[in-house]
C-alpha positions, 0 to 999 in steps of 0.5 A: 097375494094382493099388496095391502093397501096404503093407509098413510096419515096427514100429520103436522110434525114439529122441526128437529135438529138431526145430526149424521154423516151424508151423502148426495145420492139419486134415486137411480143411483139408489137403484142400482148396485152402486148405492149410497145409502146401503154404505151410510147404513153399514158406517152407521153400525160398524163406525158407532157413528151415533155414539160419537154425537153429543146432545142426543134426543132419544135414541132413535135413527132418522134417515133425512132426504132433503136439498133436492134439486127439483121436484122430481123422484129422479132428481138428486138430493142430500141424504143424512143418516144419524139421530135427533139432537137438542137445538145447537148441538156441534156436530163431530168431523166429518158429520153435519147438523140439519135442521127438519123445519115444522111442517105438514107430513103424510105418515107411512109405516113400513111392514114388520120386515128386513128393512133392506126389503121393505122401506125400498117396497114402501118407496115404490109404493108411495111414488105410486100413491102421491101420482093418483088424483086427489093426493096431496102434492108433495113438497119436496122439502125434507122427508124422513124415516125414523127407526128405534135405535135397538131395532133389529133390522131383519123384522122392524118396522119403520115410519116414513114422513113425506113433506106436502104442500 
């Protein structure tokens, strides 16, 4: 069976305010079986992590890559996991506040699937789709993922903002 073809959208998003726990992780760390996010993912859930913050907007999870340190898919970067917050809002110890300025995004929306399988899938598949000619250049600012909070992560479906130039 041939693999659909991405159909992302150009959007202009406005900055928000994230609060989550992080981590600094690679992707070739991610690759492998000593993986960060899958650990943020499971704090999330089994420490209540987004009942403790303040000043929510939504319910939403937004999962935020940023601080990269190249333009480069294999360099490191910082990566947040937590939920929208009003402007200001204090985060509790041992999480941090981020600030998702206003930008240009391409929009990519996951298949209906456990996530575990299909975000890495759309990952790949997007690496491949910002190397073919006439895409637009990634800006290697900050890009996101946003999932509804009463999701169930074995048949969800996800978005994915790429930051571009």
């Amino acid at each position: 069976m041939a693999e659909e073809a991405l159909e992302p959208k150009a959007v202009v998003r406005s900055g928000f305010d994230v609060i989550g726990v992080q981590a600094r992780t690679s992707t070739a760390e991610e690759s492998s079986d000593r993986g960060l996010i899958p650990q943020l993912w499971k704090r999330l859930y089994t420490d209540g992590i987004t009942d403790k913050i303040s000043g929510k907007v939504g319910d939403s999870i937004v999962s935020l890559y940023t601080d990269f340190s190249g333009e480069d898919w294999n360099r490191e970067y910082m990566v947040v996991l937590g939920t929208e917050v009003k402007r200001g809002a204090k985060p509790p110890q041992g999480m941090v506040a981020v600030h998702v300025p206003p930008g240009k995004y391409m929009e990519f929306t996951t298949e209906k699937g456990p996530l575990n399988e299909t975000v890495p899938k759309l990952w790949r598949q997007i690496t491949d789709y910002f190397k073919q000619p006439g895409t637009p250049r990634r800006a290697f600012a900050t890009d996101y993922e946003v999932y509804d909070a009463d999701m169930e992560p074995q048949s969800a479906i996800g978005k994915i903002y790429v930051s571009i130039k």
